[in-house]
C-alpha positions in Angstrom: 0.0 0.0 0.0 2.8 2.2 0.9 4.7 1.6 -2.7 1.3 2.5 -4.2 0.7 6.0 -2.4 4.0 6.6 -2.9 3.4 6.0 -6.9 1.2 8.5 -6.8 2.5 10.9 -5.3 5.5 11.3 -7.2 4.2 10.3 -10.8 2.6 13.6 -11.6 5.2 16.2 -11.7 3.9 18.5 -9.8 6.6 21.3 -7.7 6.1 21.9 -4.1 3.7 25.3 -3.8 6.5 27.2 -1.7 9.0 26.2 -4.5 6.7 27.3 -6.7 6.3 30.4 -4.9 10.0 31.8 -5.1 10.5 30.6 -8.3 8.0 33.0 -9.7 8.9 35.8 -6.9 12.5 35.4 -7.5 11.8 35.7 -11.6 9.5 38.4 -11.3 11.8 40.9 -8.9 15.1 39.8 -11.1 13.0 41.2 -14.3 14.3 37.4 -16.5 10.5 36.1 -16.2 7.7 36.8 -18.4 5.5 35.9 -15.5 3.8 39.0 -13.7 2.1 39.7 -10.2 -0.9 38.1 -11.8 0.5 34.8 -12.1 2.0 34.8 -8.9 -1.4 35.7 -7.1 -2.9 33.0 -9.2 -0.4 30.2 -8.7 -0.7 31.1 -4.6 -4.7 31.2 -4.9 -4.5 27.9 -6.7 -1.7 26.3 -4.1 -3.9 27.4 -1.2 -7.1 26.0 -2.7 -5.5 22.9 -3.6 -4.1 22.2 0.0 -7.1 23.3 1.8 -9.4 21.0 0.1 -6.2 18.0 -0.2 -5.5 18.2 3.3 -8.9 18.4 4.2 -10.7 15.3 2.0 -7.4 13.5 3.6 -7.5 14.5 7.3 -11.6 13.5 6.7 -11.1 10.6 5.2 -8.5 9.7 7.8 -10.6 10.3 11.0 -13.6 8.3 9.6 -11.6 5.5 8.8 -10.2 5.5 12.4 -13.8 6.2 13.8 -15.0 2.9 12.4 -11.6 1.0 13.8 -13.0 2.6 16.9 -16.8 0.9 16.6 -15.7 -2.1 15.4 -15.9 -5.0 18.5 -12.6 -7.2 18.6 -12.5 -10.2 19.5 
């Protein structure tokens, strides 16, 4: 199960949102980007969204999966 999470975490190449972050900051105030304030407020918006609702579903998820451990009677 492990190998599998791991699989899909790292098949989609996807950059860490603070990476992300500085990468566009550090382009934009060095003036060698074509990316603006714009795409920096949008990539953040995006980040934010994504790990709100990611981190949520999972911590959900999570919690209802140990509230049923919790109910079910072992022998």
């Amino acid at each position: 199960m492990a190998l599998l999470i791991g699989f899909v975490l790292l098949a989609p190449s996807t950059n860490h949102s603070v990476v992300g972050f500085g990468e566009i900051l550090l382009g934009i105030l060095s003036d060698t980007s074509s990316a603006g304030w714009p795409d920096l407020l949008r990539n953040t918006g995006v980040a934010i969204a994504g790990n709100l609702v990611g981190g949520v579903g999972i911590v959900a998820f999570l919690r209802g999966v140990q509230a049923q451990a919790a109910q079910t009677p072992r022998h």
